[in-house]
LUMZAVO-504712 format. One record per residue: residue number from 0; x, y, z of N, C-alpha, C, O in turn. Coordinates in steps of 0.2 Angstrom, whole numbers, plus 5000, padded with zeros to 4 digits. Last residue first. Layout:
N
<r balum="NUM" n_xx="X" n_yy="Y" n_zz="Z" ca_xx="X" ca_yy="Y" ca_zz="Z" c_xx="X" c_yy="Y" c_zz="Z" o_xx="X" o_yy="Y" o_zz="Z"/>
...
***
This chain:
83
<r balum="82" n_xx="5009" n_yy="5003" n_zz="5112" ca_xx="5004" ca_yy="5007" ca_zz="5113" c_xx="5001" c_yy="5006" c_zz="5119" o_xx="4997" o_yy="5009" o_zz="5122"/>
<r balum="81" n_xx="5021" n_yy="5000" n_zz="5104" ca_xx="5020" ca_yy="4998" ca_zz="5107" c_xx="5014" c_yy="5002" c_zz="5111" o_xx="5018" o_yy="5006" o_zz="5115"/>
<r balum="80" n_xx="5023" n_yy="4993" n_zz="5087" ca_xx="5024" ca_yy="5000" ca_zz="5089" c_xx="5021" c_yy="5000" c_zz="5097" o_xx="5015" o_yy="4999" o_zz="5096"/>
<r balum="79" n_xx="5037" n_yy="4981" n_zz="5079" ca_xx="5028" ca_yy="4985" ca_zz="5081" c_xx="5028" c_yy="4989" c_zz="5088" o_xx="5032" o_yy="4989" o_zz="5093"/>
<r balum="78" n_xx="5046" n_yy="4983" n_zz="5066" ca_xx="5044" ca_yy="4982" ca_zz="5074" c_xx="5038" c_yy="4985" c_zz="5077" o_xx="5036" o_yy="4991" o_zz="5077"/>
<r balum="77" n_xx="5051" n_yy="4979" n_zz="5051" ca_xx="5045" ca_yy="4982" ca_zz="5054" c_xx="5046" c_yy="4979" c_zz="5061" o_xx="5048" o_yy="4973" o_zz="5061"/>
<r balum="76" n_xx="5060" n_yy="4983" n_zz="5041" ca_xx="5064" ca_yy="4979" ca_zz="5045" c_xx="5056" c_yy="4983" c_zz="5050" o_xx="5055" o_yy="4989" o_zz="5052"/>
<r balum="75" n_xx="5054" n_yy="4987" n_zz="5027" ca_xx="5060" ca_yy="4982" ca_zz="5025" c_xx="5063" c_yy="4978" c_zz="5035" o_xx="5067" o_yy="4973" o_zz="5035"/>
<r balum="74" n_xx="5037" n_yy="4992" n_zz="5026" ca_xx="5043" ca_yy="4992" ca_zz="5029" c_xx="5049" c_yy="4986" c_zz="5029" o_xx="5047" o_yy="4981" o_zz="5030"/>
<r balum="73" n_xx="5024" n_yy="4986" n_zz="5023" ca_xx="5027" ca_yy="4994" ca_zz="5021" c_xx="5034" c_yy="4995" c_zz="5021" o_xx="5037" o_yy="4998" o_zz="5017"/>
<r balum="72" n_xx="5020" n_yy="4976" n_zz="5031" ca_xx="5022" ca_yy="4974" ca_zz="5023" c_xx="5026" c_yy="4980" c_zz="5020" o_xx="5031" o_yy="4979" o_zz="5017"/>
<r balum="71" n_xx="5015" n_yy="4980" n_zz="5042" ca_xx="5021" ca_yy="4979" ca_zz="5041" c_xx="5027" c_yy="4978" c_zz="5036" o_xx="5033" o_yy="4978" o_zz="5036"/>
<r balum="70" n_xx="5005" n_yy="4994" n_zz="5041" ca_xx="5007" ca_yy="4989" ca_zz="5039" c_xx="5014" c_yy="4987" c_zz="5039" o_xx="5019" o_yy="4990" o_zz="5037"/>
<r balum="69" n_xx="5007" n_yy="5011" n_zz="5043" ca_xx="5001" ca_yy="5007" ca_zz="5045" c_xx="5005" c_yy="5000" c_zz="5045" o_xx="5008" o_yy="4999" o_zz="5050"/>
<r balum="68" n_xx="5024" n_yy="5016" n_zz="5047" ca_xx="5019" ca_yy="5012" ca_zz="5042" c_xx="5014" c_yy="5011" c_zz="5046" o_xx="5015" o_yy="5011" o_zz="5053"/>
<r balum="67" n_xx="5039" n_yy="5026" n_zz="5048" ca_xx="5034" ca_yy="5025" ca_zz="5051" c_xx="5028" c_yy="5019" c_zz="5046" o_xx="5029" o_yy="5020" o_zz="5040"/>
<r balum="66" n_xx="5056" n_yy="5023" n_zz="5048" ca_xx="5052" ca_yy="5024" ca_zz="5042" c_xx="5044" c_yy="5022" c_zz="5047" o_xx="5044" o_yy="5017" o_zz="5050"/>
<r balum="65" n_xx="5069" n_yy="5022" n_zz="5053" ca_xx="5065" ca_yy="5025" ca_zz="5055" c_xx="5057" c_yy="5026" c_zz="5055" o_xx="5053" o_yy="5028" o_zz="5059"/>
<r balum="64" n_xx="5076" n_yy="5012" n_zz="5046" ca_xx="5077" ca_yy="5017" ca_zz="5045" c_xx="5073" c_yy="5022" c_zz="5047" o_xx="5073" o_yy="5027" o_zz="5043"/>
<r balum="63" n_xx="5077" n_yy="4999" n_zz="5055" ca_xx="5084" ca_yy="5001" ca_zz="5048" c_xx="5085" c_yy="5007" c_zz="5048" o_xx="5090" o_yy="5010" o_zz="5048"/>
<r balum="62" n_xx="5066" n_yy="4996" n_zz="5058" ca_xx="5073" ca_yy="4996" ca_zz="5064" c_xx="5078" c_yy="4999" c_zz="5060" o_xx="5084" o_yy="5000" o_zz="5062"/>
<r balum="61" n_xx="5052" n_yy="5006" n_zz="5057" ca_xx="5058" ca_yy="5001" ca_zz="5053" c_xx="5062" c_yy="5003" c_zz="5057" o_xx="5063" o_yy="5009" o_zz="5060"/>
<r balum="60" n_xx="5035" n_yy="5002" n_zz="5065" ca_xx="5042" ca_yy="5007" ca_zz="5063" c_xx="5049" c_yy="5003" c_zz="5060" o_xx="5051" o_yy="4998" o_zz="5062"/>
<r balum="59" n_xx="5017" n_yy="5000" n_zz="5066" ca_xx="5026" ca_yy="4998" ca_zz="5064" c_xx="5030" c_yy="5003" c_zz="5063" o_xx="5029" o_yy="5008" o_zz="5060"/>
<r balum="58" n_xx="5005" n_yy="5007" n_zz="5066" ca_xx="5007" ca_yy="5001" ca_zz="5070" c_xx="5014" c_yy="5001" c_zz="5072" o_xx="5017" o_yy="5000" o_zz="5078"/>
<r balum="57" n_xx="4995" n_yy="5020" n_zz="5062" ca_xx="5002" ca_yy="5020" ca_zz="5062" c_xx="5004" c_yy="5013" c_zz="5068" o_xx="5004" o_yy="5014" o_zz="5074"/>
<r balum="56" n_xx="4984" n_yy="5029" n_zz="5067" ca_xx="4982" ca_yy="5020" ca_zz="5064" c_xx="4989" c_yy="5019" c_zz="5063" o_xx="4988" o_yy="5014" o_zz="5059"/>
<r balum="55" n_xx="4985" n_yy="5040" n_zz="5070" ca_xx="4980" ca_yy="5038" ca_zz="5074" c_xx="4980" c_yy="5030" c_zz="5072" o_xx="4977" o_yy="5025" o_zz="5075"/>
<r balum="54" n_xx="4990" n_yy="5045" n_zz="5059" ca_xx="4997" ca_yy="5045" ca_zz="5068" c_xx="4991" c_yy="5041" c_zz="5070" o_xx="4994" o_yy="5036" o_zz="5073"/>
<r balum="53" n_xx="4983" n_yy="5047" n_zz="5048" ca_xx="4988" ca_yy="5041" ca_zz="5049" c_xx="4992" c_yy="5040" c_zz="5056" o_xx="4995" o_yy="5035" o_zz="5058"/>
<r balum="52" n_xx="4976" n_yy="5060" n_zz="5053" ca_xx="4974" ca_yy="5052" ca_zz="5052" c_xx="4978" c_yy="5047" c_zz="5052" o_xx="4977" o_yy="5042" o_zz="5055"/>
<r balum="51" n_xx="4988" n_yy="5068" n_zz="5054" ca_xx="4982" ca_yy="5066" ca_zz="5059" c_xx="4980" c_yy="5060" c_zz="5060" o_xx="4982" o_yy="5056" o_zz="5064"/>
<r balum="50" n_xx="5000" n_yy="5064" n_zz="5040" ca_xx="4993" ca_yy="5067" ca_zz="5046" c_xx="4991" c_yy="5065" c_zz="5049" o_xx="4990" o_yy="5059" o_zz="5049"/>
<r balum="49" n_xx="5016" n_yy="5066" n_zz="5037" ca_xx="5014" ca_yy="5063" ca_zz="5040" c_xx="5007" c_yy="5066" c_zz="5044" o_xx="5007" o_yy="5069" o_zz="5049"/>
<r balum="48" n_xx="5026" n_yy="5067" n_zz="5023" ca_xx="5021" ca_yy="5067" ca_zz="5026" c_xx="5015" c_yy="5064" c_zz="5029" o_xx="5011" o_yy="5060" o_zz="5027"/>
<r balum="47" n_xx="5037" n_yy="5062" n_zz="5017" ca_xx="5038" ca_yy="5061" ca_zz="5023" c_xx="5033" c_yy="5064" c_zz="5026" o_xx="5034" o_yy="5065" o_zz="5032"/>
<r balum="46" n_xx="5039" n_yy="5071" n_zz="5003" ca_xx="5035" ca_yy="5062" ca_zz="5004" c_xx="5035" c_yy="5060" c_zz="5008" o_xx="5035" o_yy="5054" o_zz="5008"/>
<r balum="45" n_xx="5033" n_yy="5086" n_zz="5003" ca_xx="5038" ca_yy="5080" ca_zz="5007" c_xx="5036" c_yy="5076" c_zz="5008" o_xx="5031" o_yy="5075" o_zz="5012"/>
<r balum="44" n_xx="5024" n_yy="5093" n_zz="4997" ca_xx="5031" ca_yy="5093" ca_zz="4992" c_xx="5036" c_yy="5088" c_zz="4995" o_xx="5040" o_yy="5085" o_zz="4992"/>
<r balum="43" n_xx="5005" n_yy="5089" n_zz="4996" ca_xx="5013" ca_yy="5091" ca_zz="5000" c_xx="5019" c_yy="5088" c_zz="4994" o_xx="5018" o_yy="5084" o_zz="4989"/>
<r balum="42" n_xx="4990" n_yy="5090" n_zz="4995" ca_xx="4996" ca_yy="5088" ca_zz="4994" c_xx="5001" c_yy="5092" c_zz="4995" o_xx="5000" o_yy="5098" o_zz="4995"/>
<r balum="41" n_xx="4977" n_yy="5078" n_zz="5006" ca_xx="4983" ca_yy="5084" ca_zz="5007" c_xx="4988" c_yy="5083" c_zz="5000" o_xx="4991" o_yy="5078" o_zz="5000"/>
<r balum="40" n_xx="4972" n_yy="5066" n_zz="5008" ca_xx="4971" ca_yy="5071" ca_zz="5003" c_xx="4974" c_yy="5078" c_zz="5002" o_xx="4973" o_yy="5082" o_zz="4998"/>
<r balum="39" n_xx="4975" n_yy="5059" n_zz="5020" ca_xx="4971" ca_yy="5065" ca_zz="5022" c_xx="4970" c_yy="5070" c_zz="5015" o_xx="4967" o_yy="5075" o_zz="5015"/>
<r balum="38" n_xx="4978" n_yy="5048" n_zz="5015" ca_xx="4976" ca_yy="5046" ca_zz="5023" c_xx="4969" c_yy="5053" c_zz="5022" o_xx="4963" o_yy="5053" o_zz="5022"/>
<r balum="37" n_xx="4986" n_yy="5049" n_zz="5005" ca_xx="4979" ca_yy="5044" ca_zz="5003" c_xx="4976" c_yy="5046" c_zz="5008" o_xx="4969" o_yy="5045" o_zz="5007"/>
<r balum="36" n_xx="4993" n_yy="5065" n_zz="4998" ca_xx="4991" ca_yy="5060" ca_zz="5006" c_xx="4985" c_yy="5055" c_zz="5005" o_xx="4979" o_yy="5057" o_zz="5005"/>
<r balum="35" n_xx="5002" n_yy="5068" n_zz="4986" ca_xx="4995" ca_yy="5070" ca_zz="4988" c_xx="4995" c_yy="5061" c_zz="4992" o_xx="4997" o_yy="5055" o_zz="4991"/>
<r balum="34" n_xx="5015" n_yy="5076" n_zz="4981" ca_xx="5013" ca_yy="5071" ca_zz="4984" c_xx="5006" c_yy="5073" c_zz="4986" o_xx="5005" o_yy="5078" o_zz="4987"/>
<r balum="33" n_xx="5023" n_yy="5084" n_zz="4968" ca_xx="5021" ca_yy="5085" ca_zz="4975" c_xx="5017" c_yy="5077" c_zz="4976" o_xx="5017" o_yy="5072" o_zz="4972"/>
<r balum="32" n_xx="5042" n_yy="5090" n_zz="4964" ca_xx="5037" ca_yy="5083" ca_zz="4965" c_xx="5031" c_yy="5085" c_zz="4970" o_xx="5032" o_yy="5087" o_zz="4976"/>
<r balum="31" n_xx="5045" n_yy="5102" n_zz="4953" ca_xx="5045" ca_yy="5100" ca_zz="4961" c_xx="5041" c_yy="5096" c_zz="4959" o_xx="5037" o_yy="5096" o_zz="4954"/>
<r balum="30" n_xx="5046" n_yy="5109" n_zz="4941" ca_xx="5050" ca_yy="5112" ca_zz="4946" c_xx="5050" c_yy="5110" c_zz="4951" o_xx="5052" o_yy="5114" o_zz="4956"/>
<r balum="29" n_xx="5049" n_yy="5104" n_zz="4925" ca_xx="5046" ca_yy="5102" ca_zz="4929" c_xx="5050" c_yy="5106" c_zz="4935" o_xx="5056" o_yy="5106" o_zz="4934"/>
<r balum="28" n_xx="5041" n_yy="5116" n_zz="4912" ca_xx="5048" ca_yy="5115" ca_zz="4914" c_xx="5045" c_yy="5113" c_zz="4923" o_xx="5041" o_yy="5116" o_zz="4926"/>
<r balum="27" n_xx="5033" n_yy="5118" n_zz="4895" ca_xx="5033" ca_yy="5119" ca_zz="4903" c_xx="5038" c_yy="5116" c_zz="4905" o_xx="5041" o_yy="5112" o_zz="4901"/>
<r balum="26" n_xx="5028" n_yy="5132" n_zz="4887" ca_xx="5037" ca_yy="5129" ca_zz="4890" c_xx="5033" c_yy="5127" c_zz="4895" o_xx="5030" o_yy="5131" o_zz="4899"/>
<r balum="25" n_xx="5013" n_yy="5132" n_zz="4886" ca_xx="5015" ca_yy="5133" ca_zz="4881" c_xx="5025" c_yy="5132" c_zz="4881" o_xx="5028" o_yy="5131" o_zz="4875"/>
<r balum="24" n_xx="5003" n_yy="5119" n_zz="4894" ca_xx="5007" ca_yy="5125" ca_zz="4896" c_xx="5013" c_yy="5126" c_zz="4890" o_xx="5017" o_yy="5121" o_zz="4889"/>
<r balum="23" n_xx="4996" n_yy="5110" n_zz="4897" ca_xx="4993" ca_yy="5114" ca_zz="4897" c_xx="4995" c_yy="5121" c_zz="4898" o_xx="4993" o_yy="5126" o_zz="4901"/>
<r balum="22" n_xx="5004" n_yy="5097" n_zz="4897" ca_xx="5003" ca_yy="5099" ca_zz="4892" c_xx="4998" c_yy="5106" c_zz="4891" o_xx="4996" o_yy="5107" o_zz="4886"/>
<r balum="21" n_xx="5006" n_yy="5095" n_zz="4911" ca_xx="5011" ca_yy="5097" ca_zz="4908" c_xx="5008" c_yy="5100" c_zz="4901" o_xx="5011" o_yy="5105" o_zz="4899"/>
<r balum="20" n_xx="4997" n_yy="5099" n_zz="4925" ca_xx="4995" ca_yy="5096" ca_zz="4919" c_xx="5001" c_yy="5099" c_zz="4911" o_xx="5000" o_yy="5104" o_zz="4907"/>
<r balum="19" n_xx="4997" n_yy="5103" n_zz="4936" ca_xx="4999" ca_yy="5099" ca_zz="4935" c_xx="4999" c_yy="5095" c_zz="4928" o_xx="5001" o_yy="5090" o_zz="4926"/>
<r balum="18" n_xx="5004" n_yy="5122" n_zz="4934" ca_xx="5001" ca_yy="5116" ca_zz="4935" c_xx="5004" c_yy="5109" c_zz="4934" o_xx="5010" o_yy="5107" o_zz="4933"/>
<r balum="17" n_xx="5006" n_yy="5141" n_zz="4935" ca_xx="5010" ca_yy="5134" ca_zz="4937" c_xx="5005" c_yy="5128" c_zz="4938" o_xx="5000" o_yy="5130" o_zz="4942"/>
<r balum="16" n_xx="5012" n_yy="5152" n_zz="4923" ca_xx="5009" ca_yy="5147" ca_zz="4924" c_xx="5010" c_yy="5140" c_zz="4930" o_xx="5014" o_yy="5135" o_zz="4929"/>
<r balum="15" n_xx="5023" n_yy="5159" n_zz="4916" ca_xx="5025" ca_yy="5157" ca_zz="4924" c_xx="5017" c_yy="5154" c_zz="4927" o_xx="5016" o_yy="5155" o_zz="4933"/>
<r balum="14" n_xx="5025" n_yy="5161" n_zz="4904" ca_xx="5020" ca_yy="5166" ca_zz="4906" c_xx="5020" c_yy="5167" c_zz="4915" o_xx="5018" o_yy="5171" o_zz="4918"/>
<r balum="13" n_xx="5036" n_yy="5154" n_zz="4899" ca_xx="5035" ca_yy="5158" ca_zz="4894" c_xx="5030" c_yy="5164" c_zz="4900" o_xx="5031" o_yy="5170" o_zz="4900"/>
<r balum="12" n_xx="5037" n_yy="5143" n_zz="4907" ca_xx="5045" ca_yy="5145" ca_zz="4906" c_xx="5042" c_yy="5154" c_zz="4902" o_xx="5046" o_yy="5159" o_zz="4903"/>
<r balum="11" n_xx="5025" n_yy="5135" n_zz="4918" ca_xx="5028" ca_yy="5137" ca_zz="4911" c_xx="5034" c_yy="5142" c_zz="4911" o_xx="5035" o_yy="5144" o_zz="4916"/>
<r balum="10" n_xx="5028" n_yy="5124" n_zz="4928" ca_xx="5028" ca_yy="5128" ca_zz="4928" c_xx="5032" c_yy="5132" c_zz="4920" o_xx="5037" o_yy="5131" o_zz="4917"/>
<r balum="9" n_xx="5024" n_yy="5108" n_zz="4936" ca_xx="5027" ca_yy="5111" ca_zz="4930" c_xx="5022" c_yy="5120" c_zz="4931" o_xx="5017" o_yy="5121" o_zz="4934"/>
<r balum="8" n_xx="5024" n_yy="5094" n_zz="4946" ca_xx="5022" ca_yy="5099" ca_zz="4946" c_xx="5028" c_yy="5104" c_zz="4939" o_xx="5034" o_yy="5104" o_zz="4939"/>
<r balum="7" n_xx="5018" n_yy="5076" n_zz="4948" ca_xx="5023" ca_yy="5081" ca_zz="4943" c_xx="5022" c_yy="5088" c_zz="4944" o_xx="5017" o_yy="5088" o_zz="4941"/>
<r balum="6" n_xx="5014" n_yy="5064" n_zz="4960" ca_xx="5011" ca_yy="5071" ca_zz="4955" c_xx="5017" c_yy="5075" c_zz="4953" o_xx="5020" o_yy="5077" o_zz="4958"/>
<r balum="5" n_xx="5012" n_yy="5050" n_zz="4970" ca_xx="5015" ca_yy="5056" ca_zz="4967" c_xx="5012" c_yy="5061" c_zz="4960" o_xx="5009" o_yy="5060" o_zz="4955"/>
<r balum="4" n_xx="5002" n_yy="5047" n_zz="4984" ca_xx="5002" ca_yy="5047" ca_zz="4976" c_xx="5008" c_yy="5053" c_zz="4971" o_xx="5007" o_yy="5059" o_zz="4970"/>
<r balum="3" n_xx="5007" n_yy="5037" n_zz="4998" ca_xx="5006" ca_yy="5045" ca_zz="4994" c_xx="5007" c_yy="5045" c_zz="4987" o_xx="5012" o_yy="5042" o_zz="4985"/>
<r balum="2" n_xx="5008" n_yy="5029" n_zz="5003" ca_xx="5007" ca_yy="5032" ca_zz="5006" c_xx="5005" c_yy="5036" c_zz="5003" o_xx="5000" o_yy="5039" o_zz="5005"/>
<r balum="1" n_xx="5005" n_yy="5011" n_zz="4995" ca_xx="5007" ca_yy="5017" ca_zz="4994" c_xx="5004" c_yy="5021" c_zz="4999" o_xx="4998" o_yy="5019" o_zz="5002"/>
<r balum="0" n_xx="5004" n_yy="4994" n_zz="5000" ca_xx="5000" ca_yy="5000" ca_zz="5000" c_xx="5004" c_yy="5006" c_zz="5000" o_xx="5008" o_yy="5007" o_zz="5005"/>
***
């Protein structure tokens, strides 16, 4: 299960237009990844976004690298979160 949907962000070179929709811009030049939150529909520029709703359902944590998960599946070293 993916955290967050990635999305392209582009910004025209000619008029400074900024979307996501690359073909809807006469130069467009990519200038940032955003993310939109499955949990909360938020989008953000840091794929380490972390909302409300997910801290509330959040089980495991990887012993490798910090990395928070609902599921253990998510995580390369999952230990469970002690509540």
């Amino acid at each position: 299960m993916a955290e967050h949907t990635e999305t392209k962000v582009y910004k025209c070179k000619s008029c400074g237009m900024v979307t996501t929709e690359r073909g809807h811009l006469c130069s467009p030049q990519e200038i940032k990844k955003a993310y939109t939150c499955e949990y909360c529909g938020v989008t953000v520029t840091n794929p380490r976004h972390v909302c409300k709703p997910k801290v509330a359902k959040l089980n495991y944590v990887c012993d490798a690298c910090g990395r928070v998960a609902v599921s253990q599946e998510e995580l390369c070293k999952p230990v469970e979160i002690k509540k």
